[in-house]
MARKE-97098 format. One record per residue (C-alpha): residue number from 1; residue in one letter; x, y, z. Coordinates in steps of 0.25 Angstrom, whole numbers. Example, Ala and Ser with C-alpha at 12.3 -4.5 7.8 and 13.67 -1.06 7.14 Angstrom:
# residues 2
  seq  type     c1     c2     c3
    1     a     49    -18     31
    2     s     55     -4     29
END
This chain:
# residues 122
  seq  type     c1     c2     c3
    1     x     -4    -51    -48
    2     x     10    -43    -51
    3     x      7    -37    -39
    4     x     18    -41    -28
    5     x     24    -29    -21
    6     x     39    -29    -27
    7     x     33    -29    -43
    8     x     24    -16    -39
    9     x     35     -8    -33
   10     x     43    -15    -44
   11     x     31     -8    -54
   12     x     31      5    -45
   13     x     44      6    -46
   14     x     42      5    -63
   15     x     31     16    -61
   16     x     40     26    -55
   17     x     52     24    -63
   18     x     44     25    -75
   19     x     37     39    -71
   20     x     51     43    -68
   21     x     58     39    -80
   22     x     46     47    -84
   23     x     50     60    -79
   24     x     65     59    -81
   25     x     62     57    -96
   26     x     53     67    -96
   27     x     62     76    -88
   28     x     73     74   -100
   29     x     65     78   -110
   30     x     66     93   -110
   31     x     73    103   -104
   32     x     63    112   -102
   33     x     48    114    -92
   34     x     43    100   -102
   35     x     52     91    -94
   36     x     45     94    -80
   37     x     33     93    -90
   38     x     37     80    -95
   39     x     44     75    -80
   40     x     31     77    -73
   41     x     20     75    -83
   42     x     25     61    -88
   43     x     27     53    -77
   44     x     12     60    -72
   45     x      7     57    -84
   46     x     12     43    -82
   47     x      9     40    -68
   48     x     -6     45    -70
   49     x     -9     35    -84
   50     x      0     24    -76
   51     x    -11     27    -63
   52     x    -23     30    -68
   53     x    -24     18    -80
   54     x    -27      6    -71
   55     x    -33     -7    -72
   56     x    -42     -8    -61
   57     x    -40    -18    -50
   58     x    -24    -18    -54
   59     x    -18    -25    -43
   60     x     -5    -18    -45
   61     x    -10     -5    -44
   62     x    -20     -1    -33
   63     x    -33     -5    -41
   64     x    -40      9    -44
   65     x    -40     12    -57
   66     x    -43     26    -61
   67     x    -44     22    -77
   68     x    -48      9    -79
   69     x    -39      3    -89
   70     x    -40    -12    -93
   71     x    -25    -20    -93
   72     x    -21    -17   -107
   73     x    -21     -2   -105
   74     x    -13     -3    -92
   75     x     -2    -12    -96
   76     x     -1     -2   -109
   77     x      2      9   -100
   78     x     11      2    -91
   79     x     18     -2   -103
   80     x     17     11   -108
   81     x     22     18    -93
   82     x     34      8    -92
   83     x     37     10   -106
   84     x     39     24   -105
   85     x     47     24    -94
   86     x     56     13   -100
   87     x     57     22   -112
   88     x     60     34   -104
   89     x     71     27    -98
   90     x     79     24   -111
   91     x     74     38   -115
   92     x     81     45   -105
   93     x     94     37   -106
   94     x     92     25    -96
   95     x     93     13   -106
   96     x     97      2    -97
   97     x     86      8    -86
   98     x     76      7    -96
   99     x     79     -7   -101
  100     x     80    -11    -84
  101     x     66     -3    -83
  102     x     60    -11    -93
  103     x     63    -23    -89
  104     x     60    -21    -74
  105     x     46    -17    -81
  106     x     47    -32    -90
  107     x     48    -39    -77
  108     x     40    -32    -69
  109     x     27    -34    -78
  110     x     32    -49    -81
  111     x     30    -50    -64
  112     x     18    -44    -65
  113     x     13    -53    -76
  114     x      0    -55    -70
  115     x     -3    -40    -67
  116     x     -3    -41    -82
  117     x    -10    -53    -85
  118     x    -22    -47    -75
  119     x    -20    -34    -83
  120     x    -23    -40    -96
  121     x    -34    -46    -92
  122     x    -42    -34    -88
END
């Protein structure tokens, strides 16, 4: 169930960049003590909501599930967490990263198809 060894490195990999992303748009965004604030907090912020907010018994993940969301919240926020980093990427400058980023993200979820079809369905 979307859950072959290359498509979670391949997703790890998504999660990183995108916290990443994260900082260095954050990091851009003042010139002043708000941009450690902001290159810090963010991609904290983001990693904790992309952790915590889990469907229980997700093969993908390792199964705990601190706050039980059902599968439509937790493809909201994945949408969410891969749409913002795509959107920081254009933000910052890197247009033709942000279009690659995206459509690694496309492809990744169209392989993992029936993670998203078991999400769905809880």
């Amino acid at each position: 169930m979307g859950a072959h060894p290359i498509n979670l490195v391949i997703r790890f990999l998504l999660e990183l960049l995108t916290l990443i992303t994260i900082g260095v748009w954050g990091w851009r965004q003042s010139d002043a003590w708000l941009r450690f604030v902001l290159a810090l907090g963010l991609p904290i912020i983001m990693a904790a909501v992309w952790g915590i907010f889990t469907v229980p018994n997700d093969p993908s993940r390792s199964g705990a599930s601190p706050v039980v969301t059902n599968g439509y919240i937790r493809l909201f926020i994945e949408f969410a967490f891969f749409s913002l980093g795509t959107w920081a990427l254009y933000n910052i400058g890197y247009i033709k990263y942000s279009i690659v980023f995206a459509v690694v993200v496309i492809i990744h979820y169209a392989v993992s198809y029936d993670r998203i079809l078991w999400l769905i369905k809880q």
